[in-house]
N, C-alpha and C positions, 0 to 999 in steps of 0.2 A: 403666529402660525406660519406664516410668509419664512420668517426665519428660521424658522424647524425646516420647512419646505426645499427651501433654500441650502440649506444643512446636507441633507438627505441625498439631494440630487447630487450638490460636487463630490460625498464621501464615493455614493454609487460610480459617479463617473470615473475617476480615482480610479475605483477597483477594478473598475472591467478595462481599466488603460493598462494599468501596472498585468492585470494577470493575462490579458490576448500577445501584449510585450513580453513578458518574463519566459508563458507558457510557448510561444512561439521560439523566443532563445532557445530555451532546454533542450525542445524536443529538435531544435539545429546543432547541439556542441555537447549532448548527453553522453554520448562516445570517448569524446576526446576527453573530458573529464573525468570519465571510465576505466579506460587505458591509461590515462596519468596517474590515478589515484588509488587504482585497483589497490583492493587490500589482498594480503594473503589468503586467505579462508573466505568460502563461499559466504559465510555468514556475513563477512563484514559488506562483501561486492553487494550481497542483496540488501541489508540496511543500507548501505553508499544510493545502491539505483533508487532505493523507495524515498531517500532525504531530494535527491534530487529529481522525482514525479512530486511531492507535495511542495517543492520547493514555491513554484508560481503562487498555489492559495494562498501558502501561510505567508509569506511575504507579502503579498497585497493586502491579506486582512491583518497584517501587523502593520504595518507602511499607514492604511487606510484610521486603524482603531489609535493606533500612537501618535501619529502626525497631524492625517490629515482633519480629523473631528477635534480635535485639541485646537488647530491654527484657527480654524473657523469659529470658533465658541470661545476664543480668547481673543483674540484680532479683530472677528468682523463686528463692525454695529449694531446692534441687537434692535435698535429705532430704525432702519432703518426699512421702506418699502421696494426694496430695488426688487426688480421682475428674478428670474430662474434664469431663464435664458433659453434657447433654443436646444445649444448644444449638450449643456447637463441632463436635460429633461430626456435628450435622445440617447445618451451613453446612459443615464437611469434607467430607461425601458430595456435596453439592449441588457442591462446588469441583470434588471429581476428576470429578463426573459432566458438568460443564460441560466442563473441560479434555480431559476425552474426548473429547466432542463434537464441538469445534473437531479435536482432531487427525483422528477419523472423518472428518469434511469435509473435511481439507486432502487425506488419502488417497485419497480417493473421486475428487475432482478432478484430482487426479496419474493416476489411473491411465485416469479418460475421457478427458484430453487425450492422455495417452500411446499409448491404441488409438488415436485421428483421426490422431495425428503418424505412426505406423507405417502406417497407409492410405496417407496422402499423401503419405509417404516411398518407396510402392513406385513403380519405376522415375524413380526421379529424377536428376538428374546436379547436378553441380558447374558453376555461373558462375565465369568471372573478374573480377572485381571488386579494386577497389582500396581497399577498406574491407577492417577488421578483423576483421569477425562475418561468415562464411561466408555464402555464399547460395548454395540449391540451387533449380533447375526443376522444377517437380512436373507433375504430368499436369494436367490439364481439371478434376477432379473433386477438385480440391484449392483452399483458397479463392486468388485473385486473389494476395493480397500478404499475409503474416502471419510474426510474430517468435515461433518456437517456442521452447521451452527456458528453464530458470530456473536454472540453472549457468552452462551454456553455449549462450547462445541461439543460435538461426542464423535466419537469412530465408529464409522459402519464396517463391518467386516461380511460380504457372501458366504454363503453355505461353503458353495465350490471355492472358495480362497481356502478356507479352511481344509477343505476335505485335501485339498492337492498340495500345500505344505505341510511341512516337517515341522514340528514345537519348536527348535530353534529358528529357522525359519520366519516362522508367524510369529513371534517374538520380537524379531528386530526390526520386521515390518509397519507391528503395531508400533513401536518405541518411533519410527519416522515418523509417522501419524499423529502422535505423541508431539513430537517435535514443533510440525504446524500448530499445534495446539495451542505450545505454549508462544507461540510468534506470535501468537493471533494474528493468521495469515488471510484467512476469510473477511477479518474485520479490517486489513489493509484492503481487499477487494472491494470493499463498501467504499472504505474514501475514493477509490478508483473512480467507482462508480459516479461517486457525487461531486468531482470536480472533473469532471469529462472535457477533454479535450482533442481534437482533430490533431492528427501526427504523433500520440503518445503511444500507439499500437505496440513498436517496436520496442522504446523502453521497458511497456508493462513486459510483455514477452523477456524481456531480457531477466527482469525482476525474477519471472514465474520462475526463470530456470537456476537459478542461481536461490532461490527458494529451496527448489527441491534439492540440488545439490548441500544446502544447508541441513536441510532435515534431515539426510543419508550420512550427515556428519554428527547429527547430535543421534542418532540410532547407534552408531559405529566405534567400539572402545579398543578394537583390535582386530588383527586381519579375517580371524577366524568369524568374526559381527561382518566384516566386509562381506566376505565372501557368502554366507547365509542371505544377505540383504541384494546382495546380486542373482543368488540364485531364484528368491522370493520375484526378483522384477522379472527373471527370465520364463518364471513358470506362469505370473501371471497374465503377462503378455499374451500367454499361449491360451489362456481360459477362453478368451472371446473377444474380436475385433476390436480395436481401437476406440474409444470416443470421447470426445471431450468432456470434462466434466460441470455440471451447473454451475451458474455463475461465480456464486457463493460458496462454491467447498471445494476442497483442497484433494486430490484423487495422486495414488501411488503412482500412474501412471500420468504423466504433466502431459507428454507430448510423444508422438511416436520416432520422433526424431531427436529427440534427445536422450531417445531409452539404451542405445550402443553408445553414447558418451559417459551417461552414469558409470555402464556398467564395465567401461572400461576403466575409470576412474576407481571403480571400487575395488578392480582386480591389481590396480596398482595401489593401493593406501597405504598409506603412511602418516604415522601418527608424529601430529606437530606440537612445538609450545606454544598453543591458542592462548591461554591464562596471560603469557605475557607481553604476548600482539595485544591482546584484547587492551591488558592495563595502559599498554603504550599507543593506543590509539584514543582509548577514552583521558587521557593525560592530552594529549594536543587536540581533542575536541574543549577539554576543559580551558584549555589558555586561549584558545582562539575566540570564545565563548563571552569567555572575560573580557577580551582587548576589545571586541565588538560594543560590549557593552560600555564601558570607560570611554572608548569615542561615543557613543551615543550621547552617552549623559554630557559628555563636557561640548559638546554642539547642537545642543537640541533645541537652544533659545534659537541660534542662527536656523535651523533647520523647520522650526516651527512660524519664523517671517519670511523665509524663502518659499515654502509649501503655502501662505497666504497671498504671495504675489502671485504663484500658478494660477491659484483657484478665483482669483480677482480678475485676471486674464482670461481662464474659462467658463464665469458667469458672464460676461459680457460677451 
């Protein structure tokens, strides 16, 4: 029992070291990595921002599940009675007290989005549409255009959205809509949520916008799509003030200040060859992926008695 105990506390300690380090880097050199690395296309910048917000978790609980529980349950003594220690027990409470945290926040925001969505569900009806993510009309007092749900999204569209665009119009609007859908951009706000950290503000924001800008590209097949999908953000702007939208859903309008950048963007579009950025990007994720893993394996014996002196130094 002592040794499960014992166990428990150095993996926790481990992970709240690796992720207050990791997540404090990022959110110092997230930029610079930004501007170095930028891809071409909005799509790839907001994949790029989102790899490097989950960067801190997954890295500690890969670090934590591959390493450091392996050194400990091959290395240490399994007879043996030695105490936890001070320090583990303290970076242990400080871990769960953190991973609480984050879960407290992901719940909280599950459950505000879910009152707005049940308001703006009342008296709605079902659109026809020839997409795959449902779209319902909501009353007046529900926002303009937003992609509700983190399972199973659907598109809320207002009466007034409707009534004040044009079929082509509300077309390419929904197709953005569409778009987050298929990202599953609401369920990137949920890990948001659940690995919450102090200074990621500006990232996330970065993320959102380079989101939407993604989604105005997978709506967008030729200038005449440009141009209908600018005039959509222009007319809805104008329905009724600004607001953010719930936690958890994804709204036409991100921000009121990025809404003359889209739409400058869109009056200038120009169609690129994404297909074979894309191929040549997923090609040097794939070799980088690989070398990563080939060091891994041929140092892991060294890697797995190095990670046992840490944690022989951090129980005592």
């Amino acid at each position: 029992m002592m040794f499960v105990a014992r166990c428990l506390g150095v993996s926790l300690a481990v992970f709240i070291l690796l992720y207050v380090f990791s997540s404090f880097a990022v959110s110092r050199v997230w930029k610079w990595f930004w501007r170095a690395l930028r891809p071409g296309s909005a799509g790839g910048a907001a994949d790029l921002l989102f790899f490097l917000r989950i960067l801190p978790p997954g890295l500690s609980t890969v670090f934590t599940l591959a390493i450091t529980v392996p050194s400990f349950l091959i290395l240490e003594p399994h007879s043996t009675d030695e105490a936890i220690g001070t320090v583990p027990i303290t970076l242990g409470l400080c871990c769960l007290a953190f991973l609480a945290a984050g879960c407290v926040h992901a719940v909280l925001a599950q459950r505000r989005t879910s009152r707005a969505i049940a308001q703006w569900l009342c008296g709605s009806s079902v659109m026809e549409t020839s997409g795959s993510v449902p779209v319902l009309k909501t009353a007046d007092g529900a926002p303009s255009f937003t992609v509700a749900g983190v399972c199973a999204p659907r598109v809320l569209v207002s009466e007034a959205a409707v009534a004040a665009l044009s079929a082509s119009e509300l077309q390419t609007a929904l197709r953005h809509e569409m778009a987050h859908a298929r990202r599953h951009d609401n369920l990137k706000k949920l890990v948001f949520r659940l690995t919450v950290f102090p200074g990621m503000s500006k990232l996330e924001g970065a993320w959102s916008e380079q989101t939407e800008m993604a989604a105005d590209d997978g709506a967008v097949s030729c200038l005449r799509d440009a141009l209908d999908l600018a005039a959509a953000l222009i007319k809805v702007s104008r329905l009724s003030s600004w607001q953010p939208p719930a936690a958890l859903t994804t709204a036409l309008l991100h921000s009121s200040t990025a809404l003359s950048a889209r739409i400058q963007r869109l009056f200038n579009w120009d169609q690129k060859p994404e297909p074979l950025m894309r191929q040549r990007r997923w090609w040097y994720v794939s070799i980088g992926a690989t070398a990563i893993t080939i060091c891994f394996v041929l140092t892991y014996s060294s890697m797995l008695t190095g990670m046992h002196a840490v944690t022989e130094w951090l129980v005592r």
